[in-house]
C-alpha positions as CSV (number, residue, x, y, z in Angstrom):
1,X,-14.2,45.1,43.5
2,X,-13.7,41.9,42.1
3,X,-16.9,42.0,40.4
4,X,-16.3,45.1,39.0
5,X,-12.8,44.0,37.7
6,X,-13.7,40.4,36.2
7,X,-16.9,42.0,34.4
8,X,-14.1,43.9,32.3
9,X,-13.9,41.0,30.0
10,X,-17.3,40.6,29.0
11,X,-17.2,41.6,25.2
12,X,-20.1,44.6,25.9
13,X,-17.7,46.0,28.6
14,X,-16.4,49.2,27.2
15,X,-13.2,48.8,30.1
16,X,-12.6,45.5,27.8
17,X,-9.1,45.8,26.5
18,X,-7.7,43.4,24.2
19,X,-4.2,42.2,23.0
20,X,-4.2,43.7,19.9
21,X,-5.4,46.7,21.5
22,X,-3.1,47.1,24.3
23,X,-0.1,46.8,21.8
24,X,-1.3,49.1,19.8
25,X,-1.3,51.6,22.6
26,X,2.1,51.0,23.9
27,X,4.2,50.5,20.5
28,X,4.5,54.4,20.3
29,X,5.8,54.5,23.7
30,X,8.0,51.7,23.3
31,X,9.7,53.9,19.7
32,X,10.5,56.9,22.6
33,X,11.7,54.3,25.1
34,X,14.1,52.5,22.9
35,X,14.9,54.8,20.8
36,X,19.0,54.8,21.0
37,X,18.7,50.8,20.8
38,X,18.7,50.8,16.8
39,X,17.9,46.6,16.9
40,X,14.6,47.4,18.5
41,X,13.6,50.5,16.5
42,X,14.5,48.3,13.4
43,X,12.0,45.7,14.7
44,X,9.3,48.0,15.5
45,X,9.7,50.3,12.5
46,X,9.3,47.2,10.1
47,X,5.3,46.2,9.8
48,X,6.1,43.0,9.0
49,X,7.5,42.3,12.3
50,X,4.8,44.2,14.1
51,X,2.3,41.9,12.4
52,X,4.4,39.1,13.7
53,X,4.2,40.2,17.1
54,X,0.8,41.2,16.9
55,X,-0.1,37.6,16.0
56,X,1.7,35.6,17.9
57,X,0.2,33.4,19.7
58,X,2.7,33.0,22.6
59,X,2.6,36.6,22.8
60,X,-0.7,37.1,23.4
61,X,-1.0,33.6,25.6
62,X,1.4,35.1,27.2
63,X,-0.3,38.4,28.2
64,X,-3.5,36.8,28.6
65,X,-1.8,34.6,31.6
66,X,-0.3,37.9,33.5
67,X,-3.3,39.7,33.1
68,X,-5.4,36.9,34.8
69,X,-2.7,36.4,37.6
70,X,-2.4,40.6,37.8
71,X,-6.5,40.5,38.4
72,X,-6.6,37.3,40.4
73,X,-4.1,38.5,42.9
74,X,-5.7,42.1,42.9
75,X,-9.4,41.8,42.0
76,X,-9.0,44.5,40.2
77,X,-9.1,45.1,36.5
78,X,-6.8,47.8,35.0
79,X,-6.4,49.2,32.0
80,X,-2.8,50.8,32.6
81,X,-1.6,47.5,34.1
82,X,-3.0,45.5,30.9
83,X,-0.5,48.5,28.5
84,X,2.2,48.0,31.0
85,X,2.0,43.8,31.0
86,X,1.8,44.4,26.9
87,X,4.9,46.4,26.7
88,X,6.7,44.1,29.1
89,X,5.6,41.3,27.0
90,X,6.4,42.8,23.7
91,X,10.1,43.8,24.3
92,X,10.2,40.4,25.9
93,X,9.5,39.0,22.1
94,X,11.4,41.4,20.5
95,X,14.3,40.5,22.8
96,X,14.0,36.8,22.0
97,X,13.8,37.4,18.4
98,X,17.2,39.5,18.8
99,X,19.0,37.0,20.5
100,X,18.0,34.6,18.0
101,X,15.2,32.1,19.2
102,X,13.6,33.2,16.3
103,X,13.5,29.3,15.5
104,X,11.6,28.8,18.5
105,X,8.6,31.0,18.1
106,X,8.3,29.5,14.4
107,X,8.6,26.0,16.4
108,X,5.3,26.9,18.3
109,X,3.6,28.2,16.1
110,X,3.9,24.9,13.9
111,X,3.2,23.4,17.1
112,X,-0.2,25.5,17.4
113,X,-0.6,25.0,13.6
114,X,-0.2,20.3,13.9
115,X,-2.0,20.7,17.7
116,X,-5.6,21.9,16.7
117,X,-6.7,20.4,19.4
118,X,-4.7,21.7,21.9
119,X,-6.1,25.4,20.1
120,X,-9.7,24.2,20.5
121,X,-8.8,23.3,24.5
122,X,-7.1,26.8,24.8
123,X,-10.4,28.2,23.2
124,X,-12.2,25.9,25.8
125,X,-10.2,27.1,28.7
126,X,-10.5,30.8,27.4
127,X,-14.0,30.3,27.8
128,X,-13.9,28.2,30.8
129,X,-12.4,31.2,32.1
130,X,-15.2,33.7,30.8
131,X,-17.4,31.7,32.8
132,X,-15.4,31.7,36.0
133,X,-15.3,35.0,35.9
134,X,-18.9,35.3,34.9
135,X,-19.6,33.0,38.0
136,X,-17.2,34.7,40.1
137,X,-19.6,38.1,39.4
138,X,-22.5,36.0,40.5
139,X,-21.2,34.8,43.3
140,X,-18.8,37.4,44.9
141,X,-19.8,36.9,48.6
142,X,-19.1,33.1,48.3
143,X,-15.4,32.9,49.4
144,X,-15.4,29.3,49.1
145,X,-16.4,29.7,45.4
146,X,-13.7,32.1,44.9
147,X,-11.2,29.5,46.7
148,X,-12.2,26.9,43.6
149,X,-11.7,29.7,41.1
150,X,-8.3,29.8,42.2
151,X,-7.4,25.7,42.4
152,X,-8.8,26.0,38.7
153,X,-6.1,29.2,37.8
154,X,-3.7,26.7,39.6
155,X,-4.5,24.0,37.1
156,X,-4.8,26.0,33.9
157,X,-1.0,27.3,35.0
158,X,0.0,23.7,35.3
159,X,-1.5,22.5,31.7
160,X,0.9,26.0,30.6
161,X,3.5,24.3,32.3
162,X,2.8,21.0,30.5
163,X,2.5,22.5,27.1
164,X,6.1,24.2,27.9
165,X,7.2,20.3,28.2
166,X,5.3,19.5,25.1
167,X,7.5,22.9,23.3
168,X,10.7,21.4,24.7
169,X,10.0,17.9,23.3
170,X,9.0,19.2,19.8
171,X,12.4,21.7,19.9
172,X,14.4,18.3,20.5
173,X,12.2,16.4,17.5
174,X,13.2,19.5,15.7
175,X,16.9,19.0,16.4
176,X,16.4,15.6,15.2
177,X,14.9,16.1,12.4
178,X,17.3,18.4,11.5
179,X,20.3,15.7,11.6
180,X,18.2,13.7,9.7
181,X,18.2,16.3,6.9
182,X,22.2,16.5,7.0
183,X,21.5,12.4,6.7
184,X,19.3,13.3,3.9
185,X,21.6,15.8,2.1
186,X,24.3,13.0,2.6
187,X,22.2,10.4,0.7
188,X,21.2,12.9,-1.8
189,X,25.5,13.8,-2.7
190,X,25.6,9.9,-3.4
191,X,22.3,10.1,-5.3
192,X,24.1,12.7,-7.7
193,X,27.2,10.7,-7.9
194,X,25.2,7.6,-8.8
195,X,23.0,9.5,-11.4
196,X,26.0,11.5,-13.0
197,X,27.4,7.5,-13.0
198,X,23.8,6.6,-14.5
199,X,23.9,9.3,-17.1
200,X,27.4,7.7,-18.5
201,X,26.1,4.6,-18.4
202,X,23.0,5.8,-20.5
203,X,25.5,7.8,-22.7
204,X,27.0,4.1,-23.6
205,X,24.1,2.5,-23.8
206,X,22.9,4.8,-26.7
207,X,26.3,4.8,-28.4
208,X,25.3,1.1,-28.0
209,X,21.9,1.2,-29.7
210,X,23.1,3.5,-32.0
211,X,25.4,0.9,-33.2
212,X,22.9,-1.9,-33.0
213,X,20.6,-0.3,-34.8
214,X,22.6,0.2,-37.7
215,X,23.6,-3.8,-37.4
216,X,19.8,-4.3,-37.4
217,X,19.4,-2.1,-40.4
218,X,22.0,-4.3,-42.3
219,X,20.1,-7.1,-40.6
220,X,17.0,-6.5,-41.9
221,X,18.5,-5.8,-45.6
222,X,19.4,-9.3,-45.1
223,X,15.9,-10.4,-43.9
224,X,14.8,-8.7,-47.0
225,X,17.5,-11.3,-49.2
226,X,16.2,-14.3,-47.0
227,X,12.7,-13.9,-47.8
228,X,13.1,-13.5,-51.7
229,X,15.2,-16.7,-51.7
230,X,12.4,-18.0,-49.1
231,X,10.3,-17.2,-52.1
232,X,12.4,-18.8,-54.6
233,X,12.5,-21.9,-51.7
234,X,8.8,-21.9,-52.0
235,X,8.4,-22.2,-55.7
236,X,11.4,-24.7,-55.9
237,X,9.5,-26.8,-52.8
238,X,6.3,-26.6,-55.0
239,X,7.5,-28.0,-57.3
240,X,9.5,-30.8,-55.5
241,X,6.1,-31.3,-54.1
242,X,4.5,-32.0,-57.4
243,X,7.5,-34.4,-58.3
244,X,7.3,-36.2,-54.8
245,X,3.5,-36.6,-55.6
246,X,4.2,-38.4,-59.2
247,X,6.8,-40.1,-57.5
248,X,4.4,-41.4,-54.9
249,X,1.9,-42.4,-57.2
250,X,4.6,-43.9,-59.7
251,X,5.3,-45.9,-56.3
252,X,1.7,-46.4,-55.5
253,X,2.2,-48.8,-59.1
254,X,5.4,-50.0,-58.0
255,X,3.7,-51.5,-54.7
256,X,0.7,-52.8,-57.5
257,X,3.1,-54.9,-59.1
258,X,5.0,-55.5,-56.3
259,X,1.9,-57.8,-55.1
260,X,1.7,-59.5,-58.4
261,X,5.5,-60.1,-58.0
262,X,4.9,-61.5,-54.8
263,X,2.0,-63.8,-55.7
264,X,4.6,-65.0,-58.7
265,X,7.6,-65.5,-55.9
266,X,4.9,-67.9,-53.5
267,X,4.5,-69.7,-57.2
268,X,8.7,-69.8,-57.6
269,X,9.2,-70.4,-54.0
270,X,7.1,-73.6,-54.7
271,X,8.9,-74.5,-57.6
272,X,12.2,-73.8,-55.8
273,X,11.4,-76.0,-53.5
274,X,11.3,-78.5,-56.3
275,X,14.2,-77.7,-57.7
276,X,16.3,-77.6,-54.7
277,X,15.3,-81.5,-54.3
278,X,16.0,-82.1,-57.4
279,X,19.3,-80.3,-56.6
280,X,20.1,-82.0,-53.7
281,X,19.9,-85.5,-55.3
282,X,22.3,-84.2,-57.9
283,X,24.9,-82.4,-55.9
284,X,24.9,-85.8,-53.8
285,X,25.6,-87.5,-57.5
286,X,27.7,-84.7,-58.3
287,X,29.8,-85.2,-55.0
288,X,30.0,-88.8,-56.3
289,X,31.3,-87.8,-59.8
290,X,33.8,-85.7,-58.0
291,X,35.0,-88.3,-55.8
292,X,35.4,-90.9,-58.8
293,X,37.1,-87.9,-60.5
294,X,39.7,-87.5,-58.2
295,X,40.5,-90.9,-57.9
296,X,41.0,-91.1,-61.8
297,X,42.6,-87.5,-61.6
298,X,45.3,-89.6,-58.6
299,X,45.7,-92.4,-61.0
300,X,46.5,-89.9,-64.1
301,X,49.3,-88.5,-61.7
302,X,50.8,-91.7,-60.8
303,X,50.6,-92.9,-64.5
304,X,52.7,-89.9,-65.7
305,X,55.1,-90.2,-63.1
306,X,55.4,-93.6,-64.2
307,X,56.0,-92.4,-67.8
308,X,58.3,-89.9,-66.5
309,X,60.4,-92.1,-65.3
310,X,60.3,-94.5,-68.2
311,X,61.0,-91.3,-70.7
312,X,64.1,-90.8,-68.6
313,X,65.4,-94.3,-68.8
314,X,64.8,-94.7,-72.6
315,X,66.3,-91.0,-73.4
316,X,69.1,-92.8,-75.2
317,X,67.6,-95.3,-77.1
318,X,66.0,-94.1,-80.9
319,X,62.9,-92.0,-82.1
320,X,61.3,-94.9,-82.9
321,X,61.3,-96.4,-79.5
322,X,60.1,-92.9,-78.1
323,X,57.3,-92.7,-80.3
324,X,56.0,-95.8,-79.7
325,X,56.2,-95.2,-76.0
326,X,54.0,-91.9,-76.6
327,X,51.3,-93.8,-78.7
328,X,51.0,-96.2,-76.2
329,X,50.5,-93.9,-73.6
330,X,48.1,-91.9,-75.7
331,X,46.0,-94.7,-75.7
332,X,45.9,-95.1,-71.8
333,X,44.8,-91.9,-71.7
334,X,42.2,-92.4,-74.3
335,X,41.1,-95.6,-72.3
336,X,41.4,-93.5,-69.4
C-alpha cells in the first residue's frame, strides 16, 4: 500500500495531484461553504487574490508538508484527503489575510525572493523527497529503510521549524527597519526645513549678485577709462623714455668731462698744495701783522684818552691853543 501511495507523485502518475490543482478543485466548494461570510466570498470572488493564494509559496509549502505527514502516517495516497488539506489550507490563508497578517505573507515571500538559496535547498529537499519515495517503492519490504525515511521527514520538519525562526527574525528586522524609516522621515522634516532655509539663503545670494553685477558693470566702465588713460600713460612713458635716454647720454658727456675735470683737480690739488704753503707762511706773517696791529691799535686808545683828557683841561683856554693841540695830535697819528 505504501508503494502504491508514494508512486502517486511521480510526474507520469495520472493519481498525481498538484497544489494548483487541488485548489482549483475545492475553491467552488469553498464559494457554497462560505457563502453568508461576505469577507471570504470577497476574497475568493476577486482573481487577484486567488492568484495570490494560488502562488503562495507558504501555501503551497504548507500543503505539501500535510500531505507528506497525511501519507507518511497512512501509506496511503489520496486524492480526497489532498482537496480536503487544500481547503483547510486555503481558508487558513484567507483567514490570516482577514485578520491582517497580510504583512507577513509579503515578509516571506521577500524572504523567499533575498533567500535563493534557501529556494534551491527547498527544491533539493523536494527532490530529496522524490527520491525517498522513489526508494521507498523499491524497497517496501525493508522496514529498517522505511524507519530512515522517517528520521529524514523528522529532519526536514525540523529545517521547517528553523526557517519559522529565520521568519520570526526577519519580521523583527522588519519592525526595525521600520523605526528606522520614522528616523528617516524625521531626518527628512529637518532636511526640508534646512533646504526651505537654503532656498532663502540662495534668494539673497542672487539679490546679492544681482547687485554686484551691476557694481561690476560700473566697474568695468571704469576698467574701460583706466585703460585709455593707461594708453595715454603709455605714450606719455614713451616719451619720458626718449627724454631719459638723451638725458643719459647728455650724462654719458657729463661723466666725459667729468674725467677731464678730474685729471685738472689732481693738477689743482698739486697746485693747492702749493699754495696752501705758501698760505701758511703768510697767515703766520699775517698773525704777526695782526698782533703788531693791535698793539698799535692799544696805543691809539691810550693816546686818545690821553688827548681826551688834555681837551677837557684846556676847554677854557682860546682857539688858538685848541688848534694847535689838534695839529699836533694829527701828526702823532700821522707818525703813527
Amino acid at each position: 500500500m505504501t508503494s502504491s501511495a508514494l508512486t502517486t507523485y511521480h510526474n507520469s502518475s495520472p493519481s498525481h495531484q498538484t497544489w494548483d490543482s487541488a485548489l482549483a478543485d475545492v475553491l467552488s466548494v469553498l464559494r457554497i461553504q462560505y457563502r453568508n461570510d461576505d469577507d471570504v466570498m470577497l476574497f475568493l470572488t476577486e482573481p487577484d487574490k486567488l492568484k495570490q493564494l494560488q502562488y503562495s509559496t507558504a501555501a503551497k509549502m504548507e500543503w505539501n508538508r500535510r500531505v507528506i505527514k497525511e501519507e507518511m502516517d497512512s501509506g496511503i495516497h489520496s486524492p480526497p484527503r489532498s482537496r480536503r488539506i487544500a481547503k483547510e489550507v486555503a481558508i487558513d490563508y484567507i483567514r490570516r489575510y482577514l485578520d491582517g497578517e497580510e504583512e507577513r505573507m509579503d515578509l516571506v515571500r521577500k524572504i523567499q525572493v533575498v533567500t535563493s538559496e534557501r529556494n534551491a535547498a527547498m527544491e533539493s529537499v523536494i527532490e530529496l523527497e522524490r527520491e525517498m519515495k522513489r526508494l521507498k517503492d523499491e524497497s517496501v519490504a525493508s522496514n529498517c529503510e522505511n524507519d530512515n525515511l522517517k528520521g529524514d521527514i523528522e529532519k526536514l520538519r525540523t529545517d521547517v521549524a528553523a526557517f519559522r525562526t529565520d521568519n520570526q527574525e526577519f519580521r523583527t528586522e522588519n519592525l526595525k527597519t521600520k523605526e528606522e524609516n520614522e528616523h528617516l522621515r524625521g531626518e527628512n522634516t529637518k532636511l526640508r526645513d534646512e533646504n526651505k532655509k537654503l532656498r532663502l539663503e540662495n534668494q539673497d545670494l542672487r539679490n546679492e549678485n544681482g547687485a554686484l553685477r551691476s557694481e561690476n558693470q560700473k566697474v568695468r566702465g571704469d576698467n574701460v577709462k583706466l585703460r585709455d588713460e593707461t594708453g595715454d600713460m603709455r605714450s606719455e612713458n614713451m616719451k619720458l623714455r626718449n627724454e631719459n635716454q638723451a638725458v643719459r647720454d647728455e650724462n654719458q658727456e657729463v661723466r666725459c668731462e667729468n674725467l677731464k675735470v678730474r685729471d685738472n683737480n689732481l693738477s689743482l690739488r698739486g697746485e693747492n698744495d702749493r699754495f696752501r704753503s705758501v698760505n701758511e707762511a703768510l697767515l703766520s706773517e699775517n698773525k704777526r701783522y695782526t698782533r703788531d696791529t693791535l698793539e698799535l691799535n692799544a696805543r691809539e686808545d691810550e693816546m686818545r684818552m690821553l688827548v681826551n683828557v688834555m681837551q677837557s683841561l684846556l676847554a677854557g683856554k682860546g682857539e688858538m691853543r685848541s688848534e694847535s693841540i689838534r695839529v699836533d695830535e694829527q701828526a702823532e697819528e700821522e707818525d703813527i
